[in-house]
LUMLOTI-471242 format. One line per field, with one value per residue (C-alpha): x, y, z; residue in one letter. Coordinates in steps of 0.1 Angstrom, whole numbers, plus 2048, in hexadecimal, padded with zeros to 3 digits. Layout:
BEGIN
px = [X;...]
py = [Y;...]
pz = [Z;...]
residuo = [A;...]
***
This chain:
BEGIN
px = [747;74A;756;764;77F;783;78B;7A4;7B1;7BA;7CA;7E1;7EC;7F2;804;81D;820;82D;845;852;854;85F;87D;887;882;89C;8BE;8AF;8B0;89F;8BB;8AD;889;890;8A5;8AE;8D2;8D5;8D9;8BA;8BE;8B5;8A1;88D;884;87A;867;854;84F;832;81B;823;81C;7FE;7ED;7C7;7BF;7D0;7C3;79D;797;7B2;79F;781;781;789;765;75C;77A;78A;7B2;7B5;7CB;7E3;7F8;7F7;80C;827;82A;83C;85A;860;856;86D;88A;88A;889;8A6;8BF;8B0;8A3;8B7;8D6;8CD;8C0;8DF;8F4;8E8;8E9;8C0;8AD;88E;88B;87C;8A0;8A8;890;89A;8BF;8B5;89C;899;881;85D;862;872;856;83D;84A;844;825;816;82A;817;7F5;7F8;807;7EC;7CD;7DA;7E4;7C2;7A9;7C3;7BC;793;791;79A;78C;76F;770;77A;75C;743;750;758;754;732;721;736;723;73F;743;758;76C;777;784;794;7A0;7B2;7BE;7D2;7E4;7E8;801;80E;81A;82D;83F;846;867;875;86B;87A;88C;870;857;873;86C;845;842;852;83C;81F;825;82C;80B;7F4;800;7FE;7D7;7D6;7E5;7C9;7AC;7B4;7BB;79B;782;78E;787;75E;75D;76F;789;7AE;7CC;7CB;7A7;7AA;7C6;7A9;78C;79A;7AC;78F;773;76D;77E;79E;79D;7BC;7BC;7A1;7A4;78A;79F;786;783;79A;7A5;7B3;7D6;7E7;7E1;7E4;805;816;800;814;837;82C;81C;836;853;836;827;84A;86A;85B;848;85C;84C;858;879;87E;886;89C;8AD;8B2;8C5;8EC;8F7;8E9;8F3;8DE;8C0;8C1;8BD;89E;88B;894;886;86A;85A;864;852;836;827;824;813;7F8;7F2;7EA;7D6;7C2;7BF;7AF;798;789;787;76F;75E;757;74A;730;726;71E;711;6FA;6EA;70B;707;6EA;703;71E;706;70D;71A;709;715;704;723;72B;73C;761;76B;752;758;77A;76A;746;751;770;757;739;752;75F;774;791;78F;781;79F;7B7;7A7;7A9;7CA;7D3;7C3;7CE;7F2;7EE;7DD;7F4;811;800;7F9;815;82E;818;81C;842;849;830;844;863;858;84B;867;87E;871;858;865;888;894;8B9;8C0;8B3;8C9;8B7;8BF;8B6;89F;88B;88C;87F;85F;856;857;83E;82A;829;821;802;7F2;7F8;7E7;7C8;7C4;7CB;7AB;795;79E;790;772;76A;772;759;73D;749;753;746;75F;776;792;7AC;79D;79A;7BF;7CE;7BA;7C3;7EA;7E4;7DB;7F4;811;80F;81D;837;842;842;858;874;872;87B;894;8A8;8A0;8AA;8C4;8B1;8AA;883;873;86E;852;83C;841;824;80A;816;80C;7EB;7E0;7E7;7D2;7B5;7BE;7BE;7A4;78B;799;793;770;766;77E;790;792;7B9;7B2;7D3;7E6;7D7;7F4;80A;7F6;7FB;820;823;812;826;846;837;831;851;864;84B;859;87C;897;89E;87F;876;89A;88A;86A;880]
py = [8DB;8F2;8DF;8FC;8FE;8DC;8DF;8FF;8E7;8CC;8E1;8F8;8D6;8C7;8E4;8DF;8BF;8C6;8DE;8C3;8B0;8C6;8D3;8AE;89E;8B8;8A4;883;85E;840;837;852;847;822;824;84E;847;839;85A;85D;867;849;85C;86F;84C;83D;862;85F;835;842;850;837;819;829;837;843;826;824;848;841;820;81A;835;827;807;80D;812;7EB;7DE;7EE;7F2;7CF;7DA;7E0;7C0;7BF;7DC;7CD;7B7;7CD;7D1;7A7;7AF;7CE;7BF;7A2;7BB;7D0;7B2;79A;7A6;7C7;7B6;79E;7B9;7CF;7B0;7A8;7CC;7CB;7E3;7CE;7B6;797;797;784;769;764;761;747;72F;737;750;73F;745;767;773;762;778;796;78F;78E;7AE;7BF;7AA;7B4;7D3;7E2;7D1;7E0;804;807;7FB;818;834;82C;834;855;860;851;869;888;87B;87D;898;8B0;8A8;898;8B7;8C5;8AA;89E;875;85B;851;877;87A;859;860;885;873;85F;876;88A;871;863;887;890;876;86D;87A;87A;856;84A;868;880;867;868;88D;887;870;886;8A5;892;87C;89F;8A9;889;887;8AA;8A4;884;89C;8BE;8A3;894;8BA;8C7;8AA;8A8;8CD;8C8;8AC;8C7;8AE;8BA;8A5;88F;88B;880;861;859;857;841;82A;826;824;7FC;807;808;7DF;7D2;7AE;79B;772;762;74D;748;76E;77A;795;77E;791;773;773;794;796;77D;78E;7AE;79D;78C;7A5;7C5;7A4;79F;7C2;7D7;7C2;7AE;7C9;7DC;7FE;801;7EF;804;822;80E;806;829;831;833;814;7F8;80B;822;80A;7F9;81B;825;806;806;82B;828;80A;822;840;828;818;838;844;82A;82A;851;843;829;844;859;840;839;861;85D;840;851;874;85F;851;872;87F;861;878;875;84A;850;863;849;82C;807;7ED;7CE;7BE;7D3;7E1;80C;816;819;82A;848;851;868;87E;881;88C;8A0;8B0;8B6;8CD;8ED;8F6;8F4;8CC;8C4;8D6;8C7;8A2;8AA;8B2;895;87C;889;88A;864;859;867;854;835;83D;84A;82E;814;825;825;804;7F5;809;7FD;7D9;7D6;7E3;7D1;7B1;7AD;7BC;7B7;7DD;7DA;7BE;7D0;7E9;803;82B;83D;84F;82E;81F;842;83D;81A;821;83C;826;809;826;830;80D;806;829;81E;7FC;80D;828;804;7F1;812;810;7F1;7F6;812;7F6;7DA;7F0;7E1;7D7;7EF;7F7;7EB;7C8;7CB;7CC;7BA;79C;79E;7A2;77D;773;782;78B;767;755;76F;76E;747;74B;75D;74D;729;73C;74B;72D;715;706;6F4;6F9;6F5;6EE;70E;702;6FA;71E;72C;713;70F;734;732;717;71D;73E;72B;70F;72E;73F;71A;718;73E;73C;718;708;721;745;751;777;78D;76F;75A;769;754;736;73E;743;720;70D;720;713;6F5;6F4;6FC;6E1;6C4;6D4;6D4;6C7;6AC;69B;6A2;68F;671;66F;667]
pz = [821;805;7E7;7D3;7F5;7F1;7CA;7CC;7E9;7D0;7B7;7CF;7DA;7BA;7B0;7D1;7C0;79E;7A7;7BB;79F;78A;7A1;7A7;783;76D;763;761;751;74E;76E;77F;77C;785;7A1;7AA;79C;7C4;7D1;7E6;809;81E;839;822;813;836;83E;820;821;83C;824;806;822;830;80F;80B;81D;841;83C;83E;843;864;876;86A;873;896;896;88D;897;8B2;8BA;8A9;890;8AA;8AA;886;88D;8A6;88D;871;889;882;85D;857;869;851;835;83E;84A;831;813;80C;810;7F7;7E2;7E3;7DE;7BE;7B2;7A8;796;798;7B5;7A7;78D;7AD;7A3;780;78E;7AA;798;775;759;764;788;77E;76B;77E;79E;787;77C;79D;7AB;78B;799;7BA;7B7;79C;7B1;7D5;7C7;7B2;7D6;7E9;7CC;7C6;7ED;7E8;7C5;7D2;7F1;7D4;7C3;7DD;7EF;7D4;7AF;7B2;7BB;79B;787;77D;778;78C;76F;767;78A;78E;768;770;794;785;766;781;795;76F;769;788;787;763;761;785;78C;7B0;7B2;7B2;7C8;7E3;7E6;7E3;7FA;810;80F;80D;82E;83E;836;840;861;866;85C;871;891;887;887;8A6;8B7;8A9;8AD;8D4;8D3;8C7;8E1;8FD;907;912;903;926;925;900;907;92A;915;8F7;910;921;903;8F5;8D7;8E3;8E9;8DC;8D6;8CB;8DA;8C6;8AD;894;88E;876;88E;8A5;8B7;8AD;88D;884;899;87F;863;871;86A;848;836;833;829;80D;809;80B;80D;7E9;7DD;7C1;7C9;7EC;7E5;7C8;7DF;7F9;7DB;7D3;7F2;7EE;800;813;833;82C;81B;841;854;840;842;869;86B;858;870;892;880;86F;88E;8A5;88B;884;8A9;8A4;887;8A0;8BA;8A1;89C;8BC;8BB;8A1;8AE;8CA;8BC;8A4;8C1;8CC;8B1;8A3;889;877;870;855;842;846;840;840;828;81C;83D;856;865;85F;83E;850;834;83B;85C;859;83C;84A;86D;85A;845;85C;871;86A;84C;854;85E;840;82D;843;83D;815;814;828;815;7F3;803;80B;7F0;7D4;7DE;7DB;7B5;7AE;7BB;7AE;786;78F;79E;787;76A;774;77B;756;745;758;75F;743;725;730;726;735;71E;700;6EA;6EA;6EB;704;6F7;6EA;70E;71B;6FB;70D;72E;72A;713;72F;74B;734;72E;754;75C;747;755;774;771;763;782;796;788;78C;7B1;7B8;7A5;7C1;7E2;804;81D;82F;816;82A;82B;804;803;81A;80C;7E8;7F6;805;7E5;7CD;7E8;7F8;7D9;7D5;7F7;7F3;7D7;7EC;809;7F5;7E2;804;81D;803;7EE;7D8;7B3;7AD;788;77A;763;77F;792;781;786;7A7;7AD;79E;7AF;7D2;7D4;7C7;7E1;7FF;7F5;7F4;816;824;819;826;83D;854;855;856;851;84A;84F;832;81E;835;829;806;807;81C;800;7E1;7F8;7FD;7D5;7CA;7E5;7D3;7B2;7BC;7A8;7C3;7C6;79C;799;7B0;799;77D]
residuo = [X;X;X;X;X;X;X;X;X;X;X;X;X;X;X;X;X;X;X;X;X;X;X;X;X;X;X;X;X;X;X;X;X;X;X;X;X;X;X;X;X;X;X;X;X;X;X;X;X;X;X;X;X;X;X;X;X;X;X;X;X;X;X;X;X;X;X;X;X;X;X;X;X;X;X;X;X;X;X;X;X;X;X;X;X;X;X;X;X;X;X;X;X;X;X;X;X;X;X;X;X;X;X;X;X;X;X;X;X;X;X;X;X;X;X;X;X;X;X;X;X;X;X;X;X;X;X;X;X;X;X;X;X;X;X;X;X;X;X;X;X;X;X;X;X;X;X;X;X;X;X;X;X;X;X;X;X;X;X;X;X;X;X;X;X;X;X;X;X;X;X;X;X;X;X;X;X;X;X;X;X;X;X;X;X;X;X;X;X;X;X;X;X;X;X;X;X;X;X;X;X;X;X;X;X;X;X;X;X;X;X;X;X;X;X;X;X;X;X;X;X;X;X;X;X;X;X;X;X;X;X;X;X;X;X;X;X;X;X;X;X;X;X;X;X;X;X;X;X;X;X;X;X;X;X;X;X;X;X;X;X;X;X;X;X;X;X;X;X;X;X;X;X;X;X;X;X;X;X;X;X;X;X;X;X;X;X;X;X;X;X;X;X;X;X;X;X;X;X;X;X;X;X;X;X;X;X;X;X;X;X;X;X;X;X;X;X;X;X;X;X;X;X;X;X;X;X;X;X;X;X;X;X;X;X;X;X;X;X;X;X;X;X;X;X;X;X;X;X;X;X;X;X;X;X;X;X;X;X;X;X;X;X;X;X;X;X;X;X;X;X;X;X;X;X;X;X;X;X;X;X;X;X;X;X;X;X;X;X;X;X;X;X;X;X;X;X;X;X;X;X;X;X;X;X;X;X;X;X;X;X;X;X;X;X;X;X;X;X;X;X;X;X;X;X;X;X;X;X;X;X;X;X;X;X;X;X;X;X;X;X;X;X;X;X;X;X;X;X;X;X;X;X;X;X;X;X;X;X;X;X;X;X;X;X;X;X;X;X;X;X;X;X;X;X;X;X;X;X;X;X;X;X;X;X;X;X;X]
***
């Protein structure tokens, strides 16, 4: 693949995206860039919750792992209909309720400044650490695909990557990633669909021969029954309806557009119609992937330039862009732009969210009196120092990469997520007052506690982040202000 086609590519694209930008970002205020002045149409923010869900790495490393792993993913997906019905009848009442610019305000209202900040705090943790594993995956593809053949380093692409996503949304904020989002889910699944069309067309199968031969291949195999594994169906079924409560319904940069919407009416519909629209298309995503399991297969030549990681399996994360770009042109073009449009989302809500979460929750700027124009000074100040810790944690990634990406992820989420979802869940199941003090250590400790026993007492896979939440509730009900009282 030519990488001065792949280069213009980049640019006429990130061109589309500025004026987007630019047309959606005139007239605005700090309101505007925290919560869209809760204008935003709700099913342009369920259309364009696909691509800010999926990201670079549902892109690559879904597809990809079908290869090692099969259709096993699968329940994990059935799963997100529990998860996202809790959110919409659950959470975004609550939400709406309270009138919320920032989510965790709820905690500070419910238990106290500790647990408020502590809630935060690991949004920012999580948050920063899962957007920066999505982002590397794809400067490291513009990196080895394109730029490295330019000479140019790592660090300058993952550096101009990023200033790219702070600038196009700087100004607009929520209101112009609603219209991002948008445009740029239109264009991965329309990549997702060419790859599939064209790949069938090298291997000369017709669109019935195509559903026959994946339904019939081993990679199709859904559930996986050995319980130790940490693809067990079971366990990935109730990691399926754990993680989005966690990973969306607490996570300020996806709530942060729900928010946005004019109503809670209208909140509910587009969380509703982004799960019916979401799992079709990570099934298209899956079937993709035994597409590509299959044609490597065929094509054997093609695993010495995918290569394996320090465990022996394939590198899942290089089997879309090899095969993409050992075919003509135009799949190779089609997979670029696909990737770029899922992978700027993910930067871009992350410097938003995280933004927003800072200002709000951190340095507490609705309390302050400040001008406008001072408020406007900070925020851009925050988004900067979050951008360069952002580009750090990127590097440091491309130094450590092994494991499929989507692993990566979902097992930090466990970690910071499960605490944060603890915190909630105590705080909506229960009445009780817990010592606000103790909310911090209890949340440090526990993911030390889960991750001693993930590593030598019982794999729990996706699900460990069920695990952590238990304990952090389990923490907080020891801490409570009835059974402190008793110790007195």
């Amino acid at each position: 693949m030519n990488a001065t086609i792949l280069l213009i590519t980049f640019f006429a694209y990130t061109a589309l995206l500025f004026f987007i930008a630019w047309a959606t970002s005139r007239k605005t205020d700090n309101q505007t860039f925290f919560t869209g002045n809760r204008k935003s149409n709700w099913f342009l923010v369920a259309y364009g919750m696909i691509g800010a869900s999926l990201s670079g790495v549902s892109f690559m490393s879904v597809p990809g792992n079908v290869y090692n792993e099969n259709f096993y993913y699968l329940p994990m997906l059935l799963g997100f209909i529990i998860g996202y019905g809790v959110i919409a009848f659950v959470l975004l009442p609550l939400y709406f309720r309270m009138n919320l610019t920032s989510i965790y305000t709820y905690l500070d209202k419910r238990f106290g400044n500790f647990s408020y900040k502590t809630g935060a705090s690991f949004f920012i943790l999580s948050r920063l650490l899962g957007a920066t594993v999505r982002t590397f995956l794809v400067v490291f593809v513009l990196y080895n695909f394109v730029f490295q053949h330019m000479n140019i380093p790592f660090s300058i692409v993952a550096i101009v990557f990023v200033t790219i996503a702070i600038l196009y949304t700087m100004r607009g904020g929520v209101k112009t990633i609603v219209w991002t989002d948008t445009m740029q889910t239109t264009f991965m699944i329309v990549a997702i669909v060419a790859a599939v069309v064209f790949i069938c067309n090298e291997l000369n199968w017709s669109f019935g021969e195509m559903f026959s031969n994946v339904f019939n291949d081993k990679h199709s195999d859904v559930f996986d029954s050995d319980w130790s594994s940490s693809r067990n169906w079971i366990k990935q079924f109730i990691s399926g309806a754990i993680v989005p409560i966690a990973m969306t319904g607490l996570d300020q940069a996806m709530m942060q557009k729900s928010l946005s919407c004019k109503n809670i009416g209208e909140a509910k519909k587009n969380v509703i119609t982004s799960v019916a629209m979401m799992i079709p298309v990570n099934i298209l995503f899956l079937t993709l992937g035994a597409i590509l399991a299959i044609y490597v297969g065929q094509n054997p030549h093609l695993l010495e330039l995918i290569g394996t990681n320090a465990a022996g399996n394939v590198e899942a994360d290089k089997i879309f862009p090899v095969v993409a770009f050992s075919l003509k042109n135009i799949v190779g073009i089609f997979f670029f732009v696909g990737l770029i449009s899922a992978a700027y989302p993910t930067c871009a809500n992350a410097l938003t969210s995280l933004t927003t979460s800072s200002c709000i929750d951190i340095i507490n700027m609705e309390k302050r009196e400040w001008d406008e124009k001072t408020k406007k000074l900070i925020r851009m100040i925050v988004m900067f120092l979050l951008a360069t810790l952002f580009i750090l944690l990127i590097l440091i990634f491309n130094d450590m990469k092994g494991d499929a990406v989507i692993n990566m992820v979902y097992q930090i989420a466990a970690y910071t997520y499960g605490p944060l979802l603890g915190l909630f869940m105590f705080g909506i199941m229960t009445k009780l007052k817990t010592l606000d003090k103790a909310v911090p250590f209890i949340c440090i400790v526990v993911p030390v506690i889960c991750f001693v026993i993930e590593k030598y007492i019982f794999s729990f896979g996706f699900s460990l982040i069920l695990l952590c939440a238990a304990l952090t509730f389990a923490g907080m009900l020891i801490f409570s202000k009835k059974n402190t009282d008793l110790l007195k």
